[in-house]
C-alpha positions as CSV (number, residue, x, y, z in Angstrom):
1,X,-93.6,-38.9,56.1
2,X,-90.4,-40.2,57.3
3,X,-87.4,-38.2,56.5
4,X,-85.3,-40.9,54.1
5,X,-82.3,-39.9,56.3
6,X,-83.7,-41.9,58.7
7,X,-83.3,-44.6,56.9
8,X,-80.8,-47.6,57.7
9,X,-77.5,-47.1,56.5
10,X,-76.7,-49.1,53.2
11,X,-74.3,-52.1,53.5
12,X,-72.5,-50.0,51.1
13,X,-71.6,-50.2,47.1
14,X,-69.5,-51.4,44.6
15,X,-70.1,-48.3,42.4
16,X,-69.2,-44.6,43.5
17,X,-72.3,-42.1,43.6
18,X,-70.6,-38.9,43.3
19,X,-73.7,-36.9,45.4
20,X,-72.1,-33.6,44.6
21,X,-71.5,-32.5,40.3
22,X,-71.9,-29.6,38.6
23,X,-71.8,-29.0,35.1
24,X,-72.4,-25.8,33.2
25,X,-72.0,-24.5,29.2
26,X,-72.3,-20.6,29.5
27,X,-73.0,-20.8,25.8
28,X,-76.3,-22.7,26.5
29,X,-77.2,-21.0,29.9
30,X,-75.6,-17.7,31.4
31,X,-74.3,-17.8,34.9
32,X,-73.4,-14.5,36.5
33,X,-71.0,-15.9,39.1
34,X,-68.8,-17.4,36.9
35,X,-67.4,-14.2,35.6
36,X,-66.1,-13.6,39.0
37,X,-63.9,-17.0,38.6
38,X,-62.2,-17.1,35.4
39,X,-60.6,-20.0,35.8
40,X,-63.9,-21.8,36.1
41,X,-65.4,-19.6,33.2
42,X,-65.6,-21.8,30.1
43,X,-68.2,-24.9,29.5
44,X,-67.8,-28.0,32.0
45,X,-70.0,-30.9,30.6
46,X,-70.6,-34.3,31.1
47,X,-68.0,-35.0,28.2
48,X,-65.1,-33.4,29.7
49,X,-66.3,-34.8,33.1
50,X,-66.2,-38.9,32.0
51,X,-62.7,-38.1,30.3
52,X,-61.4,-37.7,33.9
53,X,-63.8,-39.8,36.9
54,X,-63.0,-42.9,37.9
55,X,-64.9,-46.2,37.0
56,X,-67.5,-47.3,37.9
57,X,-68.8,-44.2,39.0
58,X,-72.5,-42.4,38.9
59,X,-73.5,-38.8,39.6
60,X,-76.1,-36.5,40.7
61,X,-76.0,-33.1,39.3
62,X,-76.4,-30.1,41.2
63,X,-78.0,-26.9,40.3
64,X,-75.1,-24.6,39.6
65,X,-76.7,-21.3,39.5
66,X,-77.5,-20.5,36.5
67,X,-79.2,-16.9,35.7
68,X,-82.4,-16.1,37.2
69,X,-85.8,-18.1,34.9
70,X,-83.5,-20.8,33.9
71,X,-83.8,-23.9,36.2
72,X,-86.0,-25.6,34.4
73,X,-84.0,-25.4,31.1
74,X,-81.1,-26.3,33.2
75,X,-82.7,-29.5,34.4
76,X,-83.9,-30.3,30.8
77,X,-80.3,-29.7,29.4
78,X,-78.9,-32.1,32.1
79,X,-81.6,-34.3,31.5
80,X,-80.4,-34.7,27.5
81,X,-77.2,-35.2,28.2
82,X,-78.3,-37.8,30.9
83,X,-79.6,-39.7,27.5
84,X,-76.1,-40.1,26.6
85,X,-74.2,-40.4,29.8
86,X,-76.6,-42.8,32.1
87,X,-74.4,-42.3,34.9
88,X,-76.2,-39.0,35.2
89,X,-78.6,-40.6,37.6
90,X,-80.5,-37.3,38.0
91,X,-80.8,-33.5,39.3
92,X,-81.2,-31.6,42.5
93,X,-82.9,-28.5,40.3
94,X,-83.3,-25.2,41.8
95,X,-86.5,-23.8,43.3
96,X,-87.4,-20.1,44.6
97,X,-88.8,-21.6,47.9
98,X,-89.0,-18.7,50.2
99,X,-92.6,-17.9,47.7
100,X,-94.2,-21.5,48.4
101,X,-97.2,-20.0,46.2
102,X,-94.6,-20.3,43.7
103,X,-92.8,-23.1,44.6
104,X,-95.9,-25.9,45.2
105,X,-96.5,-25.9,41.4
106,X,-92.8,-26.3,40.6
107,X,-92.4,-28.7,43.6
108,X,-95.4,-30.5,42.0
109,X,-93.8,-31.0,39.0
110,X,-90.2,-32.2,40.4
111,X,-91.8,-34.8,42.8
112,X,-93.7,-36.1,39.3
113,X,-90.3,-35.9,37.2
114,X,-88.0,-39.1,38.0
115,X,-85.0,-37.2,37.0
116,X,-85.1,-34.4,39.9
117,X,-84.0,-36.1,43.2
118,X,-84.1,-32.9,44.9
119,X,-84.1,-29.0,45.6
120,X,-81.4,-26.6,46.6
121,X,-82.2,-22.8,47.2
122,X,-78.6,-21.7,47.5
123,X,-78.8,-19.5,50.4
124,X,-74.9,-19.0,51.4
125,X,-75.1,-15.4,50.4
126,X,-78.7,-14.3,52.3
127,X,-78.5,-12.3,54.9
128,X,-79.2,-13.4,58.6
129,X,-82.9,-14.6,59.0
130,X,-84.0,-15.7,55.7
131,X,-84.4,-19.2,56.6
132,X,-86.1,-18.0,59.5
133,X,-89.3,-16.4,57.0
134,X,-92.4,-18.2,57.1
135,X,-92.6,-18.1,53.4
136,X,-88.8,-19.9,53.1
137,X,-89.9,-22.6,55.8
138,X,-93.1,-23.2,54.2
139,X,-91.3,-23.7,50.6
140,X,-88.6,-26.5,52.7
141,X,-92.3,-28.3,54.2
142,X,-93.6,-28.6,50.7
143,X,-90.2,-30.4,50.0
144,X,-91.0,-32.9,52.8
145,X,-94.2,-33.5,51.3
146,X,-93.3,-34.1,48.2
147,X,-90.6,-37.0,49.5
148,X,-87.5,-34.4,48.0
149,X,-84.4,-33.0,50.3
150,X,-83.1,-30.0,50.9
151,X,-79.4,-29.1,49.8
152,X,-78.6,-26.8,52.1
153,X,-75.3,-24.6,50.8
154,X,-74.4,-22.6,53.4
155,X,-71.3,-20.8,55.4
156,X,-70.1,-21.9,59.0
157,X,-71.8,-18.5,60.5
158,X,-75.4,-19.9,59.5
159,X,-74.9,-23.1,60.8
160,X,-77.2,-22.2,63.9
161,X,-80.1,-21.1,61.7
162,X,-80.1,-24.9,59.2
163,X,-80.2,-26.0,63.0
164,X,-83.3,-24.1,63.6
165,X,-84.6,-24.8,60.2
166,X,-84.7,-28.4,60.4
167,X,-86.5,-28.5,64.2
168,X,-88.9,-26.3,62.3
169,X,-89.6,-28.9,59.3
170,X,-88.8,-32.0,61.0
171,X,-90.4,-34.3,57.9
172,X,-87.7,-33.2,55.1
173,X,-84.3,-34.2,55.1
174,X,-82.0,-31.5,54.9
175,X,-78.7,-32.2,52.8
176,X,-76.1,-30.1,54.3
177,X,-73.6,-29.1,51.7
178,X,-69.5,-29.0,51.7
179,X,-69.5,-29.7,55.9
180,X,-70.8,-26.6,56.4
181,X,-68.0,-24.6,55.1
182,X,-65.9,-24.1,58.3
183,X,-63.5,-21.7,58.5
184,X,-60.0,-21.4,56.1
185,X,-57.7,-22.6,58.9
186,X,-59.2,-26.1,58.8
187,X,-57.8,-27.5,61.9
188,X,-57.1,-24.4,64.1
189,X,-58.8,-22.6,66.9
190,X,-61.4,-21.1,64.6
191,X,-63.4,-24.6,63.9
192,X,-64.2,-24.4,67.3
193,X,-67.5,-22.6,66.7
194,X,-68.2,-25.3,63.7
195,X,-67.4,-27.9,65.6
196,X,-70.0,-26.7,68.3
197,X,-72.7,-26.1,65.6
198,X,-72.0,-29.3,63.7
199,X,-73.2,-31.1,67.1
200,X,-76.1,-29.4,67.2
201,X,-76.8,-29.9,63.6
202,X,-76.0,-33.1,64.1
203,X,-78.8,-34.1,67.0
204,X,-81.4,-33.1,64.3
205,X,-81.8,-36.6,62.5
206,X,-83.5,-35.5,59.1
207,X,-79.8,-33.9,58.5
208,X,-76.9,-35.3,56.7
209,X,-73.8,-33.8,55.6
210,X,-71.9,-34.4,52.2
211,X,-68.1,-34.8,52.2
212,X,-67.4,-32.3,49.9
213,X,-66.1,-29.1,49.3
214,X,-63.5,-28.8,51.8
215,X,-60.5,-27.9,49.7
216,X,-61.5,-25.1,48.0
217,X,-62.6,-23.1,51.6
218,X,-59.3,-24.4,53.2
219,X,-56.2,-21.7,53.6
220,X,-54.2,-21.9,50.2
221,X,-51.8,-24.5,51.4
222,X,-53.2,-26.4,53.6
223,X,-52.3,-30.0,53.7
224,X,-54.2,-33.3,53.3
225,X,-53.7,-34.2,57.1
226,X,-55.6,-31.0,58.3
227,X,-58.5,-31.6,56.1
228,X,-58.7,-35.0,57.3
229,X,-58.9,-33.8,60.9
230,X,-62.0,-32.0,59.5
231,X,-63.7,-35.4,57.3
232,X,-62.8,-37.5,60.6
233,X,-64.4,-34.8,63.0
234,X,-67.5,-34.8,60.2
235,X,-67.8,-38.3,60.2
236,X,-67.5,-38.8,64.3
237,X,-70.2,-36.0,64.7
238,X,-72.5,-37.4,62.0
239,X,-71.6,-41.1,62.0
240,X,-71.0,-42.8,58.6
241,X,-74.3,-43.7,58.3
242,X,-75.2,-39.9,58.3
243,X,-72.4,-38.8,55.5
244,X,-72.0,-38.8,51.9
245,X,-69.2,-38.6,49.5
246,X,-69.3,-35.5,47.0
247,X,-66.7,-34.0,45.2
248,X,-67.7,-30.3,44.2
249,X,-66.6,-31.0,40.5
250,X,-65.5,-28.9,38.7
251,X,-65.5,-26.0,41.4
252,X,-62.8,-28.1,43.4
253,X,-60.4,-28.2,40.8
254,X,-59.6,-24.8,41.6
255,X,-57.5,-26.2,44.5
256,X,-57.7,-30.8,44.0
257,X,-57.7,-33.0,41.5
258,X,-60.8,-35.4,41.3
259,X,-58.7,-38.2,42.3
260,X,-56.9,-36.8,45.2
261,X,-59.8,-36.0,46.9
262,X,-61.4,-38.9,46.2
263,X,-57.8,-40.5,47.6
264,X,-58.1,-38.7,50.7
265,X,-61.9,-39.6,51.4
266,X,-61.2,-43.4,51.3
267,X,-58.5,-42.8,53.3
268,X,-60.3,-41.2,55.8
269,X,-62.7,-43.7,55.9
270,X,-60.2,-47.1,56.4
271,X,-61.0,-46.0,60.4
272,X,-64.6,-47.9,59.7
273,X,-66.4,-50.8,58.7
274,X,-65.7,-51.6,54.8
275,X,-70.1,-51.8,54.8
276,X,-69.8,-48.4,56.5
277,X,-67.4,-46.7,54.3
278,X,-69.4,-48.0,51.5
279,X,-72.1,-46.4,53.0
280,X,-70.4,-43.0,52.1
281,X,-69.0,-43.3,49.7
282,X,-72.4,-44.6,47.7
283,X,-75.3,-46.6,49.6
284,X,-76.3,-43.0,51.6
285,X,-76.9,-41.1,48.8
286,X,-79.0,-43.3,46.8
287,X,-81.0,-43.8,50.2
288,X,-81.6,-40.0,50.4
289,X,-82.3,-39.7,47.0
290,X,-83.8,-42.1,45.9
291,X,-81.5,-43.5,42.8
292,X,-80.8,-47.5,42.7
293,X,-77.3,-48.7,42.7
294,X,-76.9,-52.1,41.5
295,X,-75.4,-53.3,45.1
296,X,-76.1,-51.1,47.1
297,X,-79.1,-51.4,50.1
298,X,-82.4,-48.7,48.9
299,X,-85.4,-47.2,49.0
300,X,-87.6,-47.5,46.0
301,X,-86.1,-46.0,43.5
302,X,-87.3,-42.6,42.0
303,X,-87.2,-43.8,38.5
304,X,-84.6,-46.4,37.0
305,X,-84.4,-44.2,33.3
306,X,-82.6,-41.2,33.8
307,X,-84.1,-39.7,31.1
């Protein structure tokens, strides 16, 4: 099977597909990190989302860590709300991949669901080697077989091992989250290392990298120019057709509002084609997974009822 981000870049879209939303309701589902952010612990739902995003726009929800047994609930509260707020377009659920005894019968069920677009086994906080496991790189096969990427949320210091992840499962695409979280400093000496392992993620064409993230891992003042220095190294590295437009919502309000980053992402982007920054900003994700847009260039979609 062909990774789908080897696909040919969409002539871009009309409508914004946010690749990157979160929403949570601790009095639904408990999520332990949240108490370590007050600020971010209280319910953020779809309602208090569309009071804010800009139209059109459509989303794809991202596992948000709730507690330990709960994805599936998670998935099927999203999916409700979906009912009510179509521009849901669908889920990238959790799964415990490093057991793939586990994980086939739950991947099984995700590639038969239309509403889950993908997987992501947070794995930012794991120490060195787990993606290395044969148990954790048969779970991200089984996701290739099953036609479902891999978000891949890491820090900058793992970069080298998503490299040597996806030369080891060549047939799944491999989402890579927030740019990879380089380092605080943004544009200083320190993104040298990123920059070096960015490259080598990038020659690895079932990855792609979502615009996202960046503001809450910059250095508490940093300014819009220096995290534009790091979208425009992104996008040279990956080339448009490689990139996706998330925003983090609601983690990045801790540091942006929706609509400034959103701002500083199309202004990156004025440097390309408009077909190429339409690209990012919507055709790429609903290439990689797998959601119709109603202008956008596709893959068959997944399933045209979110719910």
């Amino acid at each position: 099977m062909t990774p789908t981000g080897l696909a040919p870049a969409g002539g871009g879209s009309q409508v914004l597909l946010d690749s990157h939303v979160h929403f949570w309701d601790p009095r639904r589902l408990a999520y332990p990190w949240l108490g370590q952010i007050p600020p971010l612990d209280r319910p953020f739902t779809p309602g208090h989302f569309a009071g804010l995003h800009p139209k059109p726009v459509e989303v794809i929800f991202i596992e948000a860590g709730r507690a330990p047994g709960g994805a599936a609930a998670e998935v099927e509260w999203v999916r409700h709300e979906a009912r009510n707020q179509p521009w849901i377009r669908g889920a990238v659920a959790h799964a415990q991949l490093e057991n793939p005894a586990q994980a086939r019968d739950v991947i099984r069920g995700y590639a038969d669901d239309p509403f889950v677009l993908g997987v992501r086994r947070n794995i930012q906080d794991e120490m060195a080697g787990f993606t290395t496991s044969a148990g954790f790189r048969a779970g991200v096969r089984l996701l290739g077989g099953a036609g479902l990427p891999f978000d891949a949320c890491v820090r900058a210091h793992q970069l080298p091992e998503l490299a040597e992840l996806a030369a080891a499962c060549p047939q799944t695409t491999i989402v890579l989250d927030h740019l990879g979280k380089p380092p605080a400093e943004a544009r200083g000496p320190g993104t040298t290392t990123w920059r070096q392992a960015m490259r080598r993620l990038a020659r690895r064409d079932n990855i792609v990298c979502k615009l996202s993230g960046l503001a809450t891992e910059a250095a508490p003042g940093t300014g819009e120019s220096a995290m534009a220095f790091v979208l425009r190294e992104a996008l040279d590295i990956f080339g448009p057709g490689r990139c996706l437009y998330g925003s983090d919502w609601p983690v990045m309000t801790l540091a942006t509002r929706y609509q400034a980053w959103l701002d500083l992402v199309r202004a990156v982007l004025t440097a390309h084609p408009p077909a190429a920054a339409g690209a990012v900003l919507g055709g790429n994700a609903a290439r990689i997974y797998r959601v119709s847009l109603a202008t956008s260039a596709r893959e068959p979609a997944r399933g045209e009822d979110p719910a």
